[in-house]
Structure formats: C-alpha cells, structure tokens
N, C-alpha and C positions, 0 to 999 in steps of 0.2 A: 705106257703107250699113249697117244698123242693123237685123239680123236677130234674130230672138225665133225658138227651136221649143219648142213641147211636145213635150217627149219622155220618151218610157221607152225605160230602156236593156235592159230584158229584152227587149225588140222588134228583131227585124231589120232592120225595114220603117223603122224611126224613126232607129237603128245606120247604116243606109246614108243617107236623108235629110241627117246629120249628117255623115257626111263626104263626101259630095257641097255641103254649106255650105264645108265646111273646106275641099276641093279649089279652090273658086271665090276664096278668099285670105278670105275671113270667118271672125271667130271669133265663133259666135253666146252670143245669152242662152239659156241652158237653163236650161228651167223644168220640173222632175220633177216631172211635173201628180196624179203619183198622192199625191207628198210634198205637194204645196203646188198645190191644184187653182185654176182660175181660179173667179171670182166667180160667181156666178149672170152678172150686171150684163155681165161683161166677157165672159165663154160668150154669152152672148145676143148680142154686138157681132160676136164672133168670126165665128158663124153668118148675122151680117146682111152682114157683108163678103165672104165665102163663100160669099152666096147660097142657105144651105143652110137646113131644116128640122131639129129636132132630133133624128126621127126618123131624118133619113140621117146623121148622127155618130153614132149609137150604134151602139157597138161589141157584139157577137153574140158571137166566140169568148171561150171564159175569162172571162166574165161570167156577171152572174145575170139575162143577157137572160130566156134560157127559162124559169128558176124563178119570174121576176116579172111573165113572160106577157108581155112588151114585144109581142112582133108582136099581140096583141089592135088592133086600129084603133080602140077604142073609148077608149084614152087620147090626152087631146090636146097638144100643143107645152110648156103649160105642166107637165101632169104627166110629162111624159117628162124634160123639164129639171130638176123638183123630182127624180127618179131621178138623173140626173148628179149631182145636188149631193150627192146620201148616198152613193151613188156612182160614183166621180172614173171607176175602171175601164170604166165604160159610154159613156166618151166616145172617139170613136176618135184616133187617131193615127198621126202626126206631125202637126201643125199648125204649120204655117211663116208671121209674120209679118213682110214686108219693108214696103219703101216703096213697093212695085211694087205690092203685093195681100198675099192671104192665101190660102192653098191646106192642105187635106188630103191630103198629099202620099203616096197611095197609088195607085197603085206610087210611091216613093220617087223616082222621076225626076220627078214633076210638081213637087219641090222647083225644078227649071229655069228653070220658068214665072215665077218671082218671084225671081232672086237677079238680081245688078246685071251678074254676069259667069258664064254659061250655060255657056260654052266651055269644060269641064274638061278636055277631051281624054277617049279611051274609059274610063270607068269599070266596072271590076268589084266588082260587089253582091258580097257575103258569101255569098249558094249559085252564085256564079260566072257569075251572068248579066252579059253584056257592055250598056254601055246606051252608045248612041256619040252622043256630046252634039253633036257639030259639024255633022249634019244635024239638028239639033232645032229649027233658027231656023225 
C-alpha cells in the first residue's frame, strides 16, 4: 500500500503518526509540507476527501491565526485557503494519504483508520501515552 503524510518533524502529534506508519511495515512518502507545501489544487483535493472545510485545518497554535484575525467568520473557504498558501504553517497536521482514505490524523492514532495493517500491537506515543491498537477494529 502506498502511503503519503504531511509532516513536520518538529511535531509530536505527526513524530508519533509516523511511526505508528513504520510500525504497520510501511515506509511512507514524507512531504515536509512547511519545505514544499501542497498546491492550492491538491490542499483543496485533500480537504474534499477529508470532508473537511478549510476552516477546520487551519491550525491555531504557533501560527499567525490570531494576528491575521482567522476566527473573524466573516472570511470565507476561499480566503482562508488563499492564507494556507502564503502560509504553509496554518494548515494542520499530520495528513495521512493511503488507498483506504485520507485522515487528519489528530490524535495521531486516527493514522489507524487508513493504513492496510492497523494491528501494531500496544504503541507508546512520545509523552508515554499507551494507545492499544488491537481493540481499535
């Protein structure tokens, strides 16, 4: 199977994502979305397989959510996407692309929900939380 994440590696949440892939026997594409962002074209694809709005990816901490007034409701889909593209930071992460789907994989265990083989046996996250994948079916 033929796994894609966005990721940044200063993230935890994206850190565990990532080898919860590797645990599953995949070695995925990483795309260090902050180096080399997706398109407009293909962020928009992202979000439509995702079922998401642009407003629910945009990331809030360590952003310039606040200083650019994102929570105003009076911007809409297209202007908050035109923000992702200048900038990459405002879009959240990990995003996991398999053949199963596409998931925003926060908490990092929804990475489960889309890899071919779920079953990692109990994984421990990086601040030691236990996540026990073999009742996740």
């Amino acid at each position: 199977m033929s796994v894609t994440i966005y990721h940044n590696p200063g993230c935890g949440t994206s850190r565990n994502a990532l080898a919860m892939i590797r645990a599953s026997g995949e070695e995925p594409e990483i795309i260090e979305y902050l180096k080399t962002p997706p398109s407009r074209a293909r962020l928009v694809e992202l979000l439509r397989l995702m079922g998401m709005k642009p407003k629910q990816l945009l990331r809030q901490k360590d952003t310039p959510y606040t200083e650019l007034r994102l929570y105003d409701p009076r911007f809409s889909d297209e202007e908050i996407l035109n923000f992702m593209m200048e900038y990459p930071v405002l879009i959240n992460r990990p995003i996991v692309v398999t053949k199963k789907g596409v998931v925003l994989a926060r908490p990092s265990e929804r990475v489960l929900e889309v890899l071919a083989n779920p079953d990692i046996g109990d994984f421990i996250k990086e601040d030691g939380e236990v996540v026990h994948t073999s009742i996740r079916r």
